[in-house]
C-alpha positions as CSV (number, residue, x, y, z in Angstrom):
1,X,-123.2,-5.0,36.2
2,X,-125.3,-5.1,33.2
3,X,-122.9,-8.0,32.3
4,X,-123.4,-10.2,35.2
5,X,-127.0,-9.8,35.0
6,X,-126.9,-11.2,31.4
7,X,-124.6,-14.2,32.8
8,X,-126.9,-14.7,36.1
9,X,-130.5,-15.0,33.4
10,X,-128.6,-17.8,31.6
11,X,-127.3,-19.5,34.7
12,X,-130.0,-19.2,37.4
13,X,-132.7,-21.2,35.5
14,X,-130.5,-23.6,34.3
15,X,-128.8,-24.9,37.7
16,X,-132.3,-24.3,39.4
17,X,-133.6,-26.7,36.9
18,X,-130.7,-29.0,37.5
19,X,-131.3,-28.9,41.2
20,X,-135.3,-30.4,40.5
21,X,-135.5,-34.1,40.8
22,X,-137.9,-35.2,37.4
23,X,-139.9,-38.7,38.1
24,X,-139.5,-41.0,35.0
25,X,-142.5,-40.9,34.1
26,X,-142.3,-36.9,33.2
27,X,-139.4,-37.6,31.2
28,X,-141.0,-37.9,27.8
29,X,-143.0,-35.0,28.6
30,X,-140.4,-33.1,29.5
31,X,-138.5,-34.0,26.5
32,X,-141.7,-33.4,24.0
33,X,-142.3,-29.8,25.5
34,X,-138.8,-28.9,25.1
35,X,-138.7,-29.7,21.6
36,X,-141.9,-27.5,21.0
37,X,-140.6,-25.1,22.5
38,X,-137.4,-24.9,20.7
39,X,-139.6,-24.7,17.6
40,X,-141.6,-22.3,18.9
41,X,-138.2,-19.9,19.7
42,X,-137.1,-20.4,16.2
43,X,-140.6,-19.4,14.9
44,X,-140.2,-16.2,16.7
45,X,-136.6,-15.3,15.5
46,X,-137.7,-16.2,12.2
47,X,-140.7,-13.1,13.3
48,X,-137.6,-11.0,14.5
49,X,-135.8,-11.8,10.8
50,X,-138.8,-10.7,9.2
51,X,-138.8,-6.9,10.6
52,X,-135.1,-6.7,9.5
53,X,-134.9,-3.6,6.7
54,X,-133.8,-4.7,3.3
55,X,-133.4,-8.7,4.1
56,X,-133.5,-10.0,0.9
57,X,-130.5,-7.8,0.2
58,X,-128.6,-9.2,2.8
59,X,-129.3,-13.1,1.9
60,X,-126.1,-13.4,0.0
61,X,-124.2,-11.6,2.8
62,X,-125.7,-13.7,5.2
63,X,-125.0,-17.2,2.8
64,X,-121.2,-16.2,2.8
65,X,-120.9,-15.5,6.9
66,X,-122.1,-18.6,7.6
67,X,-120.5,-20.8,4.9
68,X,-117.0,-18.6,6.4
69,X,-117.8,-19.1,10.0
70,X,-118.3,-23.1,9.5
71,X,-115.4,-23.6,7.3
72,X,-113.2,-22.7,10.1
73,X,-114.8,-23.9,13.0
74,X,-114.8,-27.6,11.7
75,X,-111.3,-26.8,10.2
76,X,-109.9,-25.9,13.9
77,X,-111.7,-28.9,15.0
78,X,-111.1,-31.4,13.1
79,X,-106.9,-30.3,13.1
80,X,-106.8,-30.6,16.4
81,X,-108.4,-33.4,17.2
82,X,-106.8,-35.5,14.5
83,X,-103.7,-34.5,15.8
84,X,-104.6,-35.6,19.6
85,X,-106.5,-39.0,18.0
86,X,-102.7,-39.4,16.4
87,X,-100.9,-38.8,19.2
88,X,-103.3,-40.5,22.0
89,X,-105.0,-43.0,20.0
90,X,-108.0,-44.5,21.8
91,X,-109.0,-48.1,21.0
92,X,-112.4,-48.4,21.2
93,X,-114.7,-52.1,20.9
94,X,-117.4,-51.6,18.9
95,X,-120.7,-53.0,18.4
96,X,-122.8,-52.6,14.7
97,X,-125.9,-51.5,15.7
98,X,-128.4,-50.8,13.1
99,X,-131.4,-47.9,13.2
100,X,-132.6,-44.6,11.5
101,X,-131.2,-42.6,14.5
102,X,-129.1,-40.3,11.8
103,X,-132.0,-40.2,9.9
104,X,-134.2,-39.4,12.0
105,X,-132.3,-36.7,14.2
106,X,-131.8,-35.2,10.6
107,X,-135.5,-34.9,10.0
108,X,-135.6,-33.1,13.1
109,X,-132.6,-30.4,12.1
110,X,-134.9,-29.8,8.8
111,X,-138.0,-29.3,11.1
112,X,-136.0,-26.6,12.7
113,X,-135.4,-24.4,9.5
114,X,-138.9,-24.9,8.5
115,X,-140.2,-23.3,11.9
116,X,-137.6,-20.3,11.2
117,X,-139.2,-19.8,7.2
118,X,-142.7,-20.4,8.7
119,X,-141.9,-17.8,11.0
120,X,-140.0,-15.4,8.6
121,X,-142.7,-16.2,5.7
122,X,-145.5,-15.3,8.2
123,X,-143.6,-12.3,9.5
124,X,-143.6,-11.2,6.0
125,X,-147.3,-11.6,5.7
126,X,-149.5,-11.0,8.9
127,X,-149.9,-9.4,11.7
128,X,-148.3,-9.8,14.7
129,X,-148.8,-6.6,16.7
130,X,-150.8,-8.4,19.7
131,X,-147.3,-10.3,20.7
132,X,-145.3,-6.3,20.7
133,X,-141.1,-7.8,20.3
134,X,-140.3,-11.4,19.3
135,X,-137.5,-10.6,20.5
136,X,-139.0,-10.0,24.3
137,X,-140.8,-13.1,23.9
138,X,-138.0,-14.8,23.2
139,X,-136.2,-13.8,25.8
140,X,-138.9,-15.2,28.1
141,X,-139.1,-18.6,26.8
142,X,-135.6,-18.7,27.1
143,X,-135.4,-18.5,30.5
144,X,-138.0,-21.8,30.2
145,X,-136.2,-23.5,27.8
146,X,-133.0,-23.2,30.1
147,X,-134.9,-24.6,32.8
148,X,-136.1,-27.2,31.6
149,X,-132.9,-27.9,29.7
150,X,-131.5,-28.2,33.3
151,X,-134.0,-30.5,34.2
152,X,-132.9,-32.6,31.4
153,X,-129.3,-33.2,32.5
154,X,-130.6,-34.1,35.8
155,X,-133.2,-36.6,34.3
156,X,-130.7,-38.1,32.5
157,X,-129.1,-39.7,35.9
158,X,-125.3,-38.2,35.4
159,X,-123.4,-36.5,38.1
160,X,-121.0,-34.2,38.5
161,X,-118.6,-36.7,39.7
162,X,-119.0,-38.8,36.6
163,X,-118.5,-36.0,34.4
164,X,-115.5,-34.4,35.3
165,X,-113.7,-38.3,36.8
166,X,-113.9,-39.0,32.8
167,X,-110.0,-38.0,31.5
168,X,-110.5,-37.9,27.8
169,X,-114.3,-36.4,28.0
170,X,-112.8,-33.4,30.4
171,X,-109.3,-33.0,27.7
172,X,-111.9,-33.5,24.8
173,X,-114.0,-30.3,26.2
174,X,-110.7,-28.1,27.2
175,X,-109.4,-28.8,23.4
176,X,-112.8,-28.3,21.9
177,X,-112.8,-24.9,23.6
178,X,-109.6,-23.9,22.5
179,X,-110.4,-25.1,18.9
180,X,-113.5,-23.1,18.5
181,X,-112.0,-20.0,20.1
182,X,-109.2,-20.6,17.6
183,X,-111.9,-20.9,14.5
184,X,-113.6,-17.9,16.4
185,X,-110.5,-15.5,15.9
186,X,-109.8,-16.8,12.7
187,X,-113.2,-16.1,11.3
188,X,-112.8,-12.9,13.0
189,X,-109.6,-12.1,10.8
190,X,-111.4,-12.8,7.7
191,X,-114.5,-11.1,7.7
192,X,-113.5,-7.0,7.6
193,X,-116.9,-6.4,9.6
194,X,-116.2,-9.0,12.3
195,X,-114.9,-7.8,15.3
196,X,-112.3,-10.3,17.7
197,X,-114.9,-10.3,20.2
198,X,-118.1,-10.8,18.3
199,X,-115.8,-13.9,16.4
200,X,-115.0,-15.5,19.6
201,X,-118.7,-15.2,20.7
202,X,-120.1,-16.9,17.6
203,X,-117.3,-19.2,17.8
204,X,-119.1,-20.3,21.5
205,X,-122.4,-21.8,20.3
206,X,-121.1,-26.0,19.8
207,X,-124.2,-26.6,18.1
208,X,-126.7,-25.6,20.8
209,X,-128.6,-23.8,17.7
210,X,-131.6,-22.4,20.0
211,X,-129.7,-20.9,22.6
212,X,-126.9,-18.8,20.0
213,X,-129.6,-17.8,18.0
214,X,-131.2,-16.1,20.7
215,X,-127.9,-14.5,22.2
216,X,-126.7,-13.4,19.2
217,X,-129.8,-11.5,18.1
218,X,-130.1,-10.0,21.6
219,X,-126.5,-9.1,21.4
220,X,-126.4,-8.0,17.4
221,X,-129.9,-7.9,15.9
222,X,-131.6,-10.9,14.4
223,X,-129.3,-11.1,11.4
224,X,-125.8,-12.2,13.3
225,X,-128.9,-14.4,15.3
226,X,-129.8,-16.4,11.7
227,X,-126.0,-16.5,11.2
228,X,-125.5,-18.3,14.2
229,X,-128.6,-20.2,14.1
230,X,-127.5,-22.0,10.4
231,X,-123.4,-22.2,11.4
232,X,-124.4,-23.6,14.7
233,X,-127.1,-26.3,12.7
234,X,-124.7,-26.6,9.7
235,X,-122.4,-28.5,12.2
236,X,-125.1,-30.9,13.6
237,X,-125.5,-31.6,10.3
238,X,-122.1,-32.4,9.4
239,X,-122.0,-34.2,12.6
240,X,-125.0,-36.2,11.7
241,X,-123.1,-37.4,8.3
242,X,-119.3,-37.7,9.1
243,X,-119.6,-39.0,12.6
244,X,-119.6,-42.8,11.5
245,X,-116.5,-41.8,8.8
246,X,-114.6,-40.3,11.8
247,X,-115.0,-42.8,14.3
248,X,-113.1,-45.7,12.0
249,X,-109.9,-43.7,12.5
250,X,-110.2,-41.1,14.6
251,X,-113.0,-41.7,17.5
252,X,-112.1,-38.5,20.0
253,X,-112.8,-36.4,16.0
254,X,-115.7,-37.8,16.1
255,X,-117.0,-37.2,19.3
256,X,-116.3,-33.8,18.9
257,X,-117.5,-32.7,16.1
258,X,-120.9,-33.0,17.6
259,X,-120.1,-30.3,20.1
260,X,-123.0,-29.6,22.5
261,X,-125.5,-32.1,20.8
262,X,-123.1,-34.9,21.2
263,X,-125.3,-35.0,24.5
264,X,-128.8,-35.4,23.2
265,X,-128.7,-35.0,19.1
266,X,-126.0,-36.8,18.0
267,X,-125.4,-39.4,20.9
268,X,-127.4,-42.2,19.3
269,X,-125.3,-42.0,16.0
270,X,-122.0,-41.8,18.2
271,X,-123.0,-44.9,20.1
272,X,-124.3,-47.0,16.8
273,X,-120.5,-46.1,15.2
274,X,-118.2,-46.1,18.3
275,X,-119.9,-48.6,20.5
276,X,-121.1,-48.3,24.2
277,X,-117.3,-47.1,24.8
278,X,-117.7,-44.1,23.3
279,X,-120.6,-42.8,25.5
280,X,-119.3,-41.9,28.8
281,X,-116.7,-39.8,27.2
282,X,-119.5,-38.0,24.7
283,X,-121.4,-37.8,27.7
284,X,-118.8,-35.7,29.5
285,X,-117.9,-34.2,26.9
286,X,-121.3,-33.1,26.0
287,X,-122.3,-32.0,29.5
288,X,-119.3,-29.7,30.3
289,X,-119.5,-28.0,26.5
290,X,-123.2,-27.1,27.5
291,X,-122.4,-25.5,30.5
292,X,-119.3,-23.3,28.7
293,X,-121.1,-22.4,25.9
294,X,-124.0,-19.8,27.3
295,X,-121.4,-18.5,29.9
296,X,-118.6,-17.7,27.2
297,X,-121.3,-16.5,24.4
298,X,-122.2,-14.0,27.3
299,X,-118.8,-13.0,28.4
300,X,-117.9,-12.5,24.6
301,X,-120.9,-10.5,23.2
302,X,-120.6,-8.3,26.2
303,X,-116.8,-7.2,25.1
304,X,-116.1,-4.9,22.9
305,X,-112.8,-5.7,21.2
């Protein structure tokens, strides 16, 4: 029951938000009050860290996870993909476009690991007894950041039917899946402390960095929430940089290397490289990866196996 409850908190807010109409002219506020938020989520994790006993101790553990958990992610992804790219090449007619959309969405990822230091650093060094658990507060704003996240999709004018009509989006999502699930277990087989389960639920955060962090530390403590938090930004980084190599030879890669951000983050840099093409299918792509990901980090981090 307990389990279904967890599932229900993620999902309710989100389709409720889906199910708003936004005006255009709320958009941008919409989009600058999520981004605040997000920072404001990451401050308080970064709180959370801070209460952890003997963190500095674990820093080097914690280094090693991550660099472990992204190595075989992106490895799973990119072998898969490259081998359907190979076997179902997709011709796409691109367009040069020029802008500082990578660098820009990258100033934005480093933004992001300030707010978690400011927040560890200041965790470290005042009081913070008037806000009781970060964690609890957390908890609340994620149930508005998954609102308005919802809202989001629905401002950005797709539907369901577009979504799931586009072929290559719906196989790139069903192979991303089964990519990361593979990297998951992998992971899981390396690391002596890693359990299948807790691999295949750290395997499910495709990049949404604010929502695994924040499943992960309710699921595991704040540490395995920072692990998640820097794997699941390590790949929009990576993203960010090898997205425009990928899409000369291998444009479904590309696309999914992004994982969820390919909807918002890294969309701009996948339409400057691939062309207007490449959009509907990152678009499809991107929207049915940000649906899967909450409900299998859930399902996963509630089994023990």
């Amino acid at each position: 029951m307990q389990n279904l409850i967890s599932l229900l908190i993620i999902l309710i807010p989100l389709f409720i938000g889906f199910c708003i109409p936004t005006p255009a002219r709320v958009v941008n506020w919409l989009n600058y009050g999520l981004a605040w938020l997000v920072y404001l989520i990451l401050f308080l994790i970064g709180l959370s860290l801070a209460q952890e006993p003997n963190l500095g101790a674990q820093l080097a553990n914690i280094s090693l996870t991550v660099a472990v958990l992204f190595v075989c992610l992106i490895a799973a992804n990119l072998l898969i993909f490259i081998w359907f790219d190979r076997r179902y090449p997709w011709r796409l007619k691109r367009q040069q476009q020029t802008g500082q959309s990578g660098n820009t969405s990258i100033m934005g990822s480093l933004k992001q690991v300030g707010c978690l230091l400011a927040g560890l650093i200041a965790g470290n060094y005042l009081s913070f007894d008037w806000l009781g658990s970060p964690l609890a507060a957390v908890n609340k704003a994620l149930i508005i950041l998954l609102l308005l996240v919802g809202m989001q999709l629905r401002s950005s004018g797709i539907t369901l039917h577009q979504v799931f009509l586009n072929r290559r989006g719906v196989i790139c999502a069903g192979l991303f899946t089964l990519a990361s699930l593979l990297g998951g277990l992998l992971f899981a087989l390396i690391m002596p402390d890693v359990s299948v389960s807790k691999g295949l639920a750290l395997s499910s955060g495709y990049g949404w960095y604010s929502l695994s962090s924040i499943i992960m530390s309710q699921a595991y403590g704040a540490v395995w929430g920072s692990i998640a938090m820097f794997n699941d930004l390590a790949r929009e980084f990576f993203a960010l940089i090898f997205i425009p190599v990928l899409m000369r030879r291998y444009p479904t890669t590309a696309v999914s290397v992004g994982g969820a951000t390919s909807l918002d983050f890294t969309l701009p840099v996948i339409q400057s490289s691939g062309g207007i093409t490449a959009v509907p299918v990152a678009i499809s792509f991107g929207f049915i990866v940000n649906i899967t990901s909450p409900v299998l980090m859930v399902f996963f981090s509630s089994l023990k196996f």
